[in-house]
N, C-alpha and C positions, 0 to 999 in steps of 0.2 A: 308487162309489169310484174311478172312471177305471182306471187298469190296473192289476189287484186286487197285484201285489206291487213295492211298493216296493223301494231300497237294502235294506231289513232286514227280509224278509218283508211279511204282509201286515199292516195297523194302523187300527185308527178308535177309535170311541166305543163302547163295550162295549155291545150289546144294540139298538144304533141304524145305525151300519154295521157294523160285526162284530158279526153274528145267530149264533145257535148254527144257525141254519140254513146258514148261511155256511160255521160252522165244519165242521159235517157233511160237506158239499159238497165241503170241499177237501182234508180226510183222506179221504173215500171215493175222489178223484182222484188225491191220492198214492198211495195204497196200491194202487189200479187201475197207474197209470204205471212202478210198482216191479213187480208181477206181468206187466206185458205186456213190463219188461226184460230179467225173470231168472225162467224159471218150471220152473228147477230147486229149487225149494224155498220153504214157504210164507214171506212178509216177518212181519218182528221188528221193531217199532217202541218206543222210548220214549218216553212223554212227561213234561214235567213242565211247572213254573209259578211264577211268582212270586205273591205274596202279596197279591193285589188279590182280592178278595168276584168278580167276573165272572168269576176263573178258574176256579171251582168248576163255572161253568156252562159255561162251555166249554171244561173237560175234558173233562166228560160227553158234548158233543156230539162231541170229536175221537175219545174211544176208542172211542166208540158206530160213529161213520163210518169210524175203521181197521178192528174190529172184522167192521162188518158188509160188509167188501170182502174180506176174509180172511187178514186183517194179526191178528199174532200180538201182546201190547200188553202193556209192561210201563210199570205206573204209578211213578213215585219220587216224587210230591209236590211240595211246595216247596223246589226248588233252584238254585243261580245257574244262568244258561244255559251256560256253561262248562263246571258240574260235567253239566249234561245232555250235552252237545259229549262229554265224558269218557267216560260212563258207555255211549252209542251204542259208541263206540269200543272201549270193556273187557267189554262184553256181545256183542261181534260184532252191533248191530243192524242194521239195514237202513236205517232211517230216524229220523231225531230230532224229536220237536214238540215247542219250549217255548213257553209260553203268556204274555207280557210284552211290555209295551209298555216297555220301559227305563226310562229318564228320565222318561218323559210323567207327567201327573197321573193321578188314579185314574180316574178316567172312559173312560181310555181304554184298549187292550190290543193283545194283538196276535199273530198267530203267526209263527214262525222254524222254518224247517226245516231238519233238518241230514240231509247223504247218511250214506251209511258213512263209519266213521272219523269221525266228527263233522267234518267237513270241511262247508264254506257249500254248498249246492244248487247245483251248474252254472246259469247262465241258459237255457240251455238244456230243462235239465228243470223249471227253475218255469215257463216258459214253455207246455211240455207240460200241467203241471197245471193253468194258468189256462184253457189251452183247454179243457181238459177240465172241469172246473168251470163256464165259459161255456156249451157245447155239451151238459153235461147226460151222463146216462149214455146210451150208444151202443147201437141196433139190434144184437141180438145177445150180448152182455152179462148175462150173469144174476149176481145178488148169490147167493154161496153158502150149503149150507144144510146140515143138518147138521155130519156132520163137519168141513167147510168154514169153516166160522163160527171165526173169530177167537177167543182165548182171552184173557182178561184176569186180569195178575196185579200185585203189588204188590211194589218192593224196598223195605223196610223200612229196608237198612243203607247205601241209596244216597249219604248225605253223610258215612258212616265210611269209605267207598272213596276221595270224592272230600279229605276232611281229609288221607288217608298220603297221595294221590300229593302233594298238595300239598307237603305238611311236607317229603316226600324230594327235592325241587325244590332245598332248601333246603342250600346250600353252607356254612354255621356257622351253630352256636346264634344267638338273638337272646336271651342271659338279656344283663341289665344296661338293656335299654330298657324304657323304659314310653311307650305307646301309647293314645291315643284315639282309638277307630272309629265312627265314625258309620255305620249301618246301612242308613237311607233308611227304617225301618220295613220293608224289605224280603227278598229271599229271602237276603243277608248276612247275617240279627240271628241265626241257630243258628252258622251255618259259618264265618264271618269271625272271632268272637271264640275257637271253639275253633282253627284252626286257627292263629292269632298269637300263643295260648297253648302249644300243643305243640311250638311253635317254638323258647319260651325267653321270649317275652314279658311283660311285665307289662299285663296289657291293661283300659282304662276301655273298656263297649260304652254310645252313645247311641243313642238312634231304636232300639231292639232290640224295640220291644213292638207289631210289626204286628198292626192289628186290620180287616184287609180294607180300609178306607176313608184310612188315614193316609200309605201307601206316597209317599214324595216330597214330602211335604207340609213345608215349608219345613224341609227337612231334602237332607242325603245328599250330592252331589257338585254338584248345582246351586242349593244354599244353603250357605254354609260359613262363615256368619257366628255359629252353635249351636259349630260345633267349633270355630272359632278362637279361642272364649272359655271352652271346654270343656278346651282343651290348658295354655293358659297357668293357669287355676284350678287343676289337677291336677299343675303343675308338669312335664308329657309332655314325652317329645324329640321327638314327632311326632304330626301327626293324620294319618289317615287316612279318606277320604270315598269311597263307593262307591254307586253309582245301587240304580234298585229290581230288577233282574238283577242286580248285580254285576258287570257286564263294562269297568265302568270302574272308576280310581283317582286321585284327586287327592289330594292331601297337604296337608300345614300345619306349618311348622316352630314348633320353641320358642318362637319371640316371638310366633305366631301369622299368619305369613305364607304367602299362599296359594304352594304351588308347582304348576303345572300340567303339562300330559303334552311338552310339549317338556322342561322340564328335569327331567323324569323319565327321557324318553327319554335324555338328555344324560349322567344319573349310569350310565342302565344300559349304556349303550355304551362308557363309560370304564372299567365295572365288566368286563363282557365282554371288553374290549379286553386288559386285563388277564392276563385269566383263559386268555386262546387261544380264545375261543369266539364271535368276533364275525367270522363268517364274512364272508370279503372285506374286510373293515375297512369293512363299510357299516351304512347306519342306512336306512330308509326311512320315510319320513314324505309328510302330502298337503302340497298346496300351503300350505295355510290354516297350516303351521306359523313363528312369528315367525323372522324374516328372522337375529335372535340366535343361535336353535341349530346353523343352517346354518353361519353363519360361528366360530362354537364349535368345530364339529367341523371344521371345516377347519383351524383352528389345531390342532386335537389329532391333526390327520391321519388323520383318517375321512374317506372318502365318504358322499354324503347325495343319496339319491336320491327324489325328488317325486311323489309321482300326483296322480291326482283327489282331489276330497273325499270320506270314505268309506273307513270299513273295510274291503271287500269289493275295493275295489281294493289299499290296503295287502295285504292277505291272498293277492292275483293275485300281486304283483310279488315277495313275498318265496316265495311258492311258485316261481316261474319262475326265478327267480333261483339258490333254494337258499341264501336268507337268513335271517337270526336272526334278527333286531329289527326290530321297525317297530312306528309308532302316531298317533297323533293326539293333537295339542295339549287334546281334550276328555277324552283319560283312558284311550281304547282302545289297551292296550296287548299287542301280539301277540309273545308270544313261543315259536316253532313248536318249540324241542324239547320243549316241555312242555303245550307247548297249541295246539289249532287255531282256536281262535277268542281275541280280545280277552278277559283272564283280570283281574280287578281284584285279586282277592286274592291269585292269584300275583305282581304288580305288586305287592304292597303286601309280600308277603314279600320279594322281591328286594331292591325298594328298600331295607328295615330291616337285611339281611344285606351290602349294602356298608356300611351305617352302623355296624354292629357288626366288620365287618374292617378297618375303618379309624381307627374309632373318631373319625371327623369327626362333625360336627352335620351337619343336614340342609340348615343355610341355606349352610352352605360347601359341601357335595358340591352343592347347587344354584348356585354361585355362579358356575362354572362356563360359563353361559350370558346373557347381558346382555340384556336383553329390550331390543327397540327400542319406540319408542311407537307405539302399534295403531290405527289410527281407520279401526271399519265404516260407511258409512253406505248402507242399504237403501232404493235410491231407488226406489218403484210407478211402472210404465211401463204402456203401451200394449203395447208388445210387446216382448220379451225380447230376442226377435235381435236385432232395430232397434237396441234399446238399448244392446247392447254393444258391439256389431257395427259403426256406425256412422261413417264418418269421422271426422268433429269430434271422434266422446267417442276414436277410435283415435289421432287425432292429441293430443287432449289425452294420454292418457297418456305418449304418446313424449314427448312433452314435459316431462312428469315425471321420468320415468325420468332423460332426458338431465339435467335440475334435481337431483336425488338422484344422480347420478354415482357408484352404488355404496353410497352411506351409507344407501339405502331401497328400495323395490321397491313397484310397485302393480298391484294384481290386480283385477281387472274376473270377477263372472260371476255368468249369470245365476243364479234362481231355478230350482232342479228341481223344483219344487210352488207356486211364486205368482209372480203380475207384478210380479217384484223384480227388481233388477240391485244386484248385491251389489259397493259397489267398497270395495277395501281399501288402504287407503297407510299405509304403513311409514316413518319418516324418525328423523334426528338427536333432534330432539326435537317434542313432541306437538302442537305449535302448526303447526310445519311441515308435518306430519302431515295435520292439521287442516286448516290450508288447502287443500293440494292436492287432499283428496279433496271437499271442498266445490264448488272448482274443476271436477274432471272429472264430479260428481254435477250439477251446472249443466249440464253437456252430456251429460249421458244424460238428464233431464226434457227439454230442449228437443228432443234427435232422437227421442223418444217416449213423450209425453206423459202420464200415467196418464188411464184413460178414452177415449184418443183410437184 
């Protein structure tokens, strides 16, 4: 698997690269790396999962390997990774494992691990634990035994804890909307439709009938062609789309238009702005977000501040910072008074509750944001640095830039898992777009060739 944790924990093919053998391996690491922290007291771990048939199996192997290192193990089931992130946080654990591969199809899975506080794992310590996982249990080390041995229990009412905090999130009723959610078949189809009901909602739930194998399956936040036809049948003021965790949100207004996490971002920051709660009058987003919401909020007099690609960077900047908001254009929507990780279905209340205090539709509180025309195009290189990195493709872009004088913006970078060079160009309209990035994609193949 190359260096076993990605941006989002660790991820492959259930059963092929992520072996329960694997899994064992790196809960027994964890749970070792947390006792050689703090051995004032034995570790509390929870785990949970989303709704793929492989989670079953490597449950068993993670509580089996916290367990048998002398981590203490409370099960909750099938629940969004957030309401996990929560639940670490509201039970004082030590450690979080959810078991989900996101977005991905069902073949695949994955684990995430959350410190205390459901906060993302320092680099630092997954670092530790991949050594430790590499290098095997250490000379000296014994697995404990007796009383030692880890205890395993179950919470029963773990998504009735995580529906109140949610609902209390919640700055007025949402009665008068009606809603369609699309579930993903995923860990959403229990939590998502009650908690948009106790809201005040009227809620239609689709994809609600996970059966191990369907999770993501042309459904949920990266198919939205089921809800956008689902909203307008039902007569809805809005869809709502969420992955197979739930840690994303994408939307769909009444005529059935897709709205995505830049002008979501857009509503919640004008919502906050609002409200007094939009610490610094800032927005944080990665780079990847369209060049539109930037210049949105500058009109609205926001600041809007950029990272990498990546939630875990958004989640740095607005920790460091002491900021509210931030997210990405795919739907990860972070908002730290109520949540430490990306929250779909808090996203998905927020957004419905400025639409009920304002009593706008959704395509005007989205309107807000003018999207520029977007053209990716992922050109296979020879080599990554070469390719972006390169005079010609560096001059070509100045060149752009200089040509777009403000009206676009183009982004060059590489692939962090294949010989891709990802260039993006922004402009007036999509043909101009179009062009240019055709343009500098001609000079990234020529300064490094795929294969070469």
């Amino acid at each position: 698997m190359g260096r076993l944790f990605g941006t989002d924990g660790v991820r492959g093919r259930a059963n092929a690269d992520l072996t329960p053998e694997l899994a064992l391996a790196v809960a027994v690491a964890a749970a070792r790396t947390l006792a050689e922290s703090d051995r004032s007291h034995q570790p509390l771990a929870v785990v949970g999962r989303d709704t793929r048939a492989s989670g079953e199996m490597l449950e068993a192997a993670v509580v089996a390997g916290l367990a048998s290192a002398g981590a203490n193990v409370v099960r909750v089931g099938v629940l969004p990774t957030p309401a996990v992130a929560h639940l670490v946080s509201e039970t004082k654990a030590d450690l979080g494992v959810m078991l989900s591969a996101s977005h991905n199809p069902m073949p695949d899975n994955g684990i995430k691990l959350f410190a205390a506080g459901g906060q993302k794992l320092p680099d630092e310590v997954e670092l530790r634990i991949e050594a430790a996982v590499e290098a095997g249990e250490p000379a000296g080390w014994h697995r404990p035994t007796g009383a030692g041995v880890g205890r395993v229990h179950d919470l029963l009412d773990g998504a009735d804890h995580y529906v109140k905090h949610l609902v209390g999130t919640v700055p007025n009723r949402l009665d008068g909307l009606k809603v369609v959610v699309d579930c993903a078949h995923g860990a959403a189809a229990e939590v998502a439709p009650v908690a948009y009901q106790e809201a005040g909602a009227e809620v239609i739930a689709i994809h609600a009938e996970p059966d191990g194998l369907n999770i993501n399956e042309d459904c949920g936040s990266q198919h939205l062609d089921a809800l956008r036809a689902a909203v307008v049948e039902h007569g809805a003021h809005l869809g709502i789309a969420h992955d197979g965790d739930a840690d994303r949100c994408l939307a769909v207004t009444a005529d059935g238009e897709p709205i995505d996490g830049d002008q979501i971002m857009a509503i919640l920051a004008l919502a906050m702005r609002d409200a007094g709660t939009l610490t610094g009058n800032t927005l944080v987003a990665t780079v990847m977000s369209n060049l539109g919401l930037r210049l949105a909020m500058s009109r609205e007099g926001i600041r809007l501040i950029e990272t990498k690609v990546g939630d875990r960077y958004v989640l740095a900047e607005l920790r460091a910072a002491g900021l509210a908001l931030g997210g990405e254009q795919s739907g990860h929507i972070v908002l730290p008074a109520y949540a430490t990780t990306g929250d779909g279905i808090l996203t998905g209340l927020q957004l419905m509750s400025r639409m009920a205090a304002t009593g706008h539709a959704l395509a005007d509180l989205a309107s807000v944001v003018t999207k520029l025309p977007q053209v990716l195009i992922n050109v296979p290189v020879g080599d990554r640095t070469v390719g972006a990195g390169a005079p010609a493709v560096l001059a070509a872009a100045e060149r752009a830039e200089a040509e777009l004088a403000g009206t676009g913006r183009v982004l060059l970078r590489p692939s962090g898992t294949e010989p891709l060079v990802r260039v993006m160009v922004e402009a007036a309209t999509l043909e101009m777009a179009q062009t240019i990035a055709e343009r500098i994609a001609a000079e990234v193949r020529a300064a490094s060739p795929a294969g070469g």
